[in-house]
MDTraj code that builds the backbone (N, CA, C; nanometers):
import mdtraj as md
import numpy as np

residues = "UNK UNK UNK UNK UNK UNK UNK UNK UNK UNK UNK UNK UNK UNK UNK UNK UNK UNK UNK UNK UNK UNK UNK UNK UNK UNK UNK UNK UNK UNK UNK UNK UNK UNK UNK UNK UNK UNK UNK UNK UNK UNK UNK UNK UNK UNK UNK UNK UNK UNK UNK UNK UNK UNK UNK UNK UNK UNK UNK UNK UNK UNK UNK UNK UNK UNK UNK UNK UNK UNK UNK UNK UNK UNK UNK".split()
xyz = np.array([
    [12.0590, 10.8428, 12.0943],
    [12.1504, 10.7344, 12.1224],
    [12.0709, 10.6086, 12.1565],
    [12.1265, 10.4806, 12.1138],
    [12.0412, 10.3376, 12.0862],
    [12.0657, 10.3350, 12.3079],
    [11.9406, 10.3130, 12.3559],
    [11.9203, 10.2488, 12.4912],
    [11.9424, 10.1553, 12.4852],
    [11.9143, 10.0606, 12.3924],
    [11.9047, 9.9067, 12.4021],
    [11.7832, 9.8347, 12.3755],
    [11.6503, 9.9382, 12.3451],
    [11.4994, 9.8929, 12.3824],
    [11.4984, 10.0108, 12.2168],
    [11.3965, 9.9603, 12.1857],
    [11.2838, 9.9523, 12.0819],
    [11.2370, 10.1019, 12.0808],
    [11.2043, 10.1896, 11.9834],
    [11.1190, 10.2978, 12.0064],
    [10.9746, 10.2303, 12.0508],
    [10.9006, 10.1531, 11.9938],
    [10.7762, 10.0961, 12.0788],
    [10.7554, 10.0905, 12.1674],
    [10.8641, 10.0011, 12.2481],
    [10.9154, 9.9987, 12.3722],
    [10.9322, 10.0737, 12.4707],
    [10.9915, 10.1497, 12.3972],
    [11.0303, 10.3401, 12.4852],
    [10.8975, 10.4135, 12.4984],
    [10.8568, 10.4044, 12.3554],
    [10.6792, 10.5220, 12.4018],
    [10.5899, 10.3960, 12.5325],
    [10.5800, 10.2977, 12.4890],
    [10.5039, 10.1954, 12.5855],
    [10.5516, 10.2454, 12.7284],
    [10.6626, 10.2963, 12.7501],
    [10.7178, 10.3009, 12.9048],
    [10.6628, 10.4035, 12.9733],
    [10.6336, 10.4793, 12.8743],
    [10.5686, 10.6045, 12.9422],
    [10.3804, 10.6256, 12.9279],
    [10.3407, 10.5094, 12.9399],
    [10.1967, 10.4959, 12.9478],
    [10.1812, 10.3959, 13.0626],
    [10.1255, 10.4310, 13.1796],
    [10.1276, 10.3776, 13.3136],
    [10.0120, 10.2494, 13.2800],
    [10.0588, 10.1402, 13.3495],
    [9.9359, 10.0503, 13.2674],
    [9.8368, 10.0094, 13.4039],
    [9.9472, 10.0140, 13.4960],
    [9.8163, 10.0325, 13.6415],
    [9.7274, 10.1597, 13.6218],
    [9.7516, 10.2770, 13.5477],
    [9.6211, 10.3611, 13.5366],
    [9.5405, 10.3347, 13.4579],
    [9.6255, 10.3012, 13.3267],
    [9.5325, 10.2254, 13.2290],
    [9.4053, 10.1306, 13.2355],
    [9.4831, 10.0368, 13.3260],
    [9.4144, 9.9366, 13.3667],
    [9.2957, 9.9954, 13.4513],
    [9.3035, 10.0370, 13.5583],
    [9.1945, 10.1380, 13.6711],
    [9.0881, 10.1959, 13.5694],
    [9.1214, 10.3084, 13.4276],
    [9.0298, 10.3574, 13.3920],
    [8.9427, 10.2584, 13.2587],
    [9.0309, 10.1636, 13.2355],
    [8.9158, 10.0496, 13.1606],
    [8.8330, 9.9867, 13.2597],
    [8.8681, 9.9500, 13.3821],
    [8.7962, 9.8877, 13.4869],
    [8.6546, 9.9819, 13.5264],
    [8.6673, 10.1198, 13.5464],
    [8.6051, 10.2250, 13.5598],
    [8.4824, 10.2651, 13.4883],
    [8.5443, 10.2286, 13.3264],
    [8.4280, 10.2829, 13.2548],
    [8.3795, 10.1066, 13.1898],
    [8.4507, 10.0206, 13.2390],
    [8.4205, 9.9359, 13.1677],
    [8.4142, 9.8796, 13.0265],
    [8.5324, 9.8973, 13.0068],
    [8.5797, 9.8880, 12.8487],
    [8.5799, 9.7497, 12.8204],
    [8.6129, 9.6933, 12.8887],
    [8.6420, 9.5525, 12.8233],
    [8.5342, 9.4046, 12.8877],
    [8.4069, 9.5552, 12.8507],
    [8.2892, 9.4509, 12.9349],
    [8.2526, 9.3424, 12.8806],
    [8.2422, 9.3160, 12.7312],
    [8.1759, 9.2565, 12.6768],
    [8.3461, 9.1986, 12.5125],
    [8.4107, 9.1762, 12.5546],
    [8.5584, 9.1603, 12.5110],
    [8.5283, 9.0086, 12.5077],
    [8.5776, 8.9538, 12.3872],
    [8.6075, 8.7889, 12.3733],
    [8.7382, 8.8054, 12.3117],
    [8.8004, 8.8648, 12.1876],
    [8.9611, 8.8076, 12.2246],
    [9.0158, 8.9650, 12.2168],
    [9.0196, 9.0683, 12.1730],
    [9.1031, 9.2247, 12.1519],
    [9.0416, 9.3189, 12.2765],
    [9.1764, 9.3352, 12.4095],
    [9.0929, 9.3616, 12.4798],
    [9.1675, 9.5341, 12.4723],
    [9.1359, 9.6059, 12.5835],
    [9.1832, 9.7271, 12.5422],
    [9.3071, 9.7889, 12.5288],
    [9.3906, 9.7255, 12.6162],
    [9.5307, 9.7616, 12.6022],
    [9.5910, 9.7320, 12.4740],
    [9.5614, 9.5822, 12.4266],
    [9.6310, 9.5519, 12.2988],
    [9.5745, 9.6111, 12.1879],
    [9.4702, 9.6834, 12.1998],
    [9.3783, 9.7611, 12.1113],
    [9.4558, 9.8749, 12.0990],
    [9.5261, 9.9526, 12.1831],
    [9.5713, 10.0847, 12.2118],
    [9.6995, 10.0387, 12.1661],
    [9.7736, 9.9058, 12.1670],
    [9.9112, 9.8913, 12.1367],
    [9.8840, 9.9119, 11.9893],
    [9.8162, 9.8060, 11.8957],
    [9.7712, 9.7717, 11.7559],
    [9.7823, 9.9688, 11.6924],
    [9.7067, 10.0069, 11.7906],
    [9.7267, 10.1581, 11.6791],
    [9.7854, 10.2409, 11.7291],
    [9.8819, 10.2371, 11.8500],
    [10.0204, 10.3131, 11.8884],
    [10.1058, 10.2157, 11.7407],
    [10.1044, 10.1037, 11.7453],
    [10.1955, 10.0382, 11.6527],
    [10.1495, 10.1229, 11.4591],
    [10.0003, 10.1238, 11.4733],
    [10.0343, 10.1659, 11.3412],
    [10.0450, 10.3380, 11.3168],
    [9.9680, 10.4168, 11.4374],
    [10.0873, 10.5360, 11.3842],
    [10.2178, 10.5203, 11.3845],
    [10.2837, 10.4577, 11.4798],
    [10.4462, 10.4942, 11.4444],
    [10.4434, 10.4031, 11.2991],
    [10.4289, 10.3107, 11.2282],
    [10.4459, 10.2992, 11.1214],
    [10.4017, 10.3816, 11.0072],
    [10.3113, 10.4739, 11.0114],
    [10.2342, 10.5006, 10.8908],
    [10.1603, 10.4267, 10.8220],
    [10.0536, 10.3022, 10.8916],
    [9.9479, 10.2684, 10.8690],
    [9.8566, 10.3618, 10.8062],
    [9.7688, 10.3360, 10.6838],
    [9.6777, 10.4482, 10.6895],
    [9.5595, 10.3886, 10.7238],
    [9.5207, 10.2141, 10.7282],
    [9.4086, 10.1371, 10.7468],
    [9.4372, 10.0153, 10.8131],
    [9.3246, 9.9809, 10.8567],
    [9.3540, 9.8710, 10.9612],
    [9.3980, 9.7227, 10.8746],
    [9.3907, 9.7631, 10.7778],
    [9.4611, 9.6007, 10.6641],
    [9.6253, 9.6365, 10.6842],
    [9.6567, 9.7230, 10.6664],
    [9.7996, 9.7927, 10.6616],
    [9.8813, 9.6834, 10.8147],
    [9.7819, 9.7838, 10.9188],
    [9.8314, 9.7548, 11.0763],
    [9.8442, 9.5892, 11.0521],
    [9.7757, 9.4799, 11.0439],
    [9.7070, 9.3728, 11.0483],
    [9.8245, 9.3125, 10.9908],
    [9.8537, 9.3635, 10.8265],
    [9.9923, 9.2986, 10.7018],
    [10.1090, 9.3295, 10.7995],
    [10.0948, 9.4329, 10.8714],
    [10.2622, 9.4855, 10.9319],
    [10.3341, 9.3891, 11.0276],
    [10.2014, 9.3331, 11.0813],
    [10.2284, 9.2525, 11.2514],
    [10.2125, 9.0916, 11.2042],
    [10.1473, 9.0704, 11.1301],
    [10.1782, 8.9341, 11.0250],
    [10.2942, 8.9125, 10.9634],
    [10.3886, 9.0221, 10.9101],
    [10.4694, 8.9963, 10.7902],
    [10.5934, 8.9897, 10.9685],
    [10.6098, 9.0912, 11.0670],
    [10.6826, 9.0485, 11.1787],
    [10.6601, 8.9306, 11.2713],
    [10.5243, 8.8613, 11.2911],
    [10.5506, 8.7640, 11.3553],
    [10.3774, 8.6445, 11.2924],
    [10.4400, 8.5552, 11.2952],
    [10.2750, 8.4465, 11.2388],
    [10.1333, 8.4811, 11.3359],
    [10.2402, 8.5334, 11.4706],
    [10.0910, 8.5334, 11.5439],
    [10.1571, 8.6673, 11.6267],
    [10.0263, 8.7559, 11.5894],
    [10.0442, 8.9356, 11.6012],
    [10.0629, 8.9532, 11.7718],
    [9.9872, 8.8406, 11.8612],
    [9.9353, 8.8787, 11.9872],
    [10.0888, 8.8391, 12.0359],
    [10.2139, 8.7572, 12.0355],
    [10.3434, 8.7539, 12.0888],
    [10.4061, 8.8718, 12.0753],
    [10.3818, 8.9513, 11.9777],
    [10.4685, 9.0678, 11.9826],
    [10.4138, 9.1942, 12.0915],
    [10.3008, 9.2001, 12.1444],
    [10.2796, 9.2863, 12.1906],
    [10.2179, 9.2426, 12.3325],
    [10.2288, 9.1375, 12.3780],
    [10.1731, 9.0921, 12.5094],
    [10.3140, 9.0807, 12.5847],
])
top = md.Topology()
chain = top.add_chain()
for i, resn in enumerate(residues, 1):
    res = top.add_residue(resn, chain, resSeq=i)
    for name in ("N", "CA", "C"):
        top.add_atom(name, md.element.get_by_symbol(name[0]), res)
traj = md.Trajectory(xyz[None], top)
């Protein structure tokens, strides 16, 4: 039954982003980051399995052809 929210949306809800956040801080993931940092990294290919991306040109055409600029849809 439609919630009102997005399947994206819905899987996103159930990934805690204060832990998220803690274990990039931890191991230091986003030490050396100038613009794709890790969360939106993890959104980009949560977004292209649920599409059936098979390559990162696929993911890239999908979020272009939905918005001119990829980083509004997922920030």
């Amino acid at each position: 039954m439609n919630q009102g929210k997005y399947v994206f949306s819905q899987i996103i809800g159930f990934i805690p982003r204060y832990q998220f956040d803690k274990f990039v801080k931890q191991y230091k993931g986003d030490w050396h980051v100038k613009n794709l940092n890790s969360y939106n990294h993890l959104l980009y290919l949560l977004f292209g399995q649920l599409t059936g991306c098979d390559s990162l040109r696929d993911i890239c055409l999908c979020l272009v052809a939905l918005y001119p600029r990829p980083r509004v849809l997922l920030e």
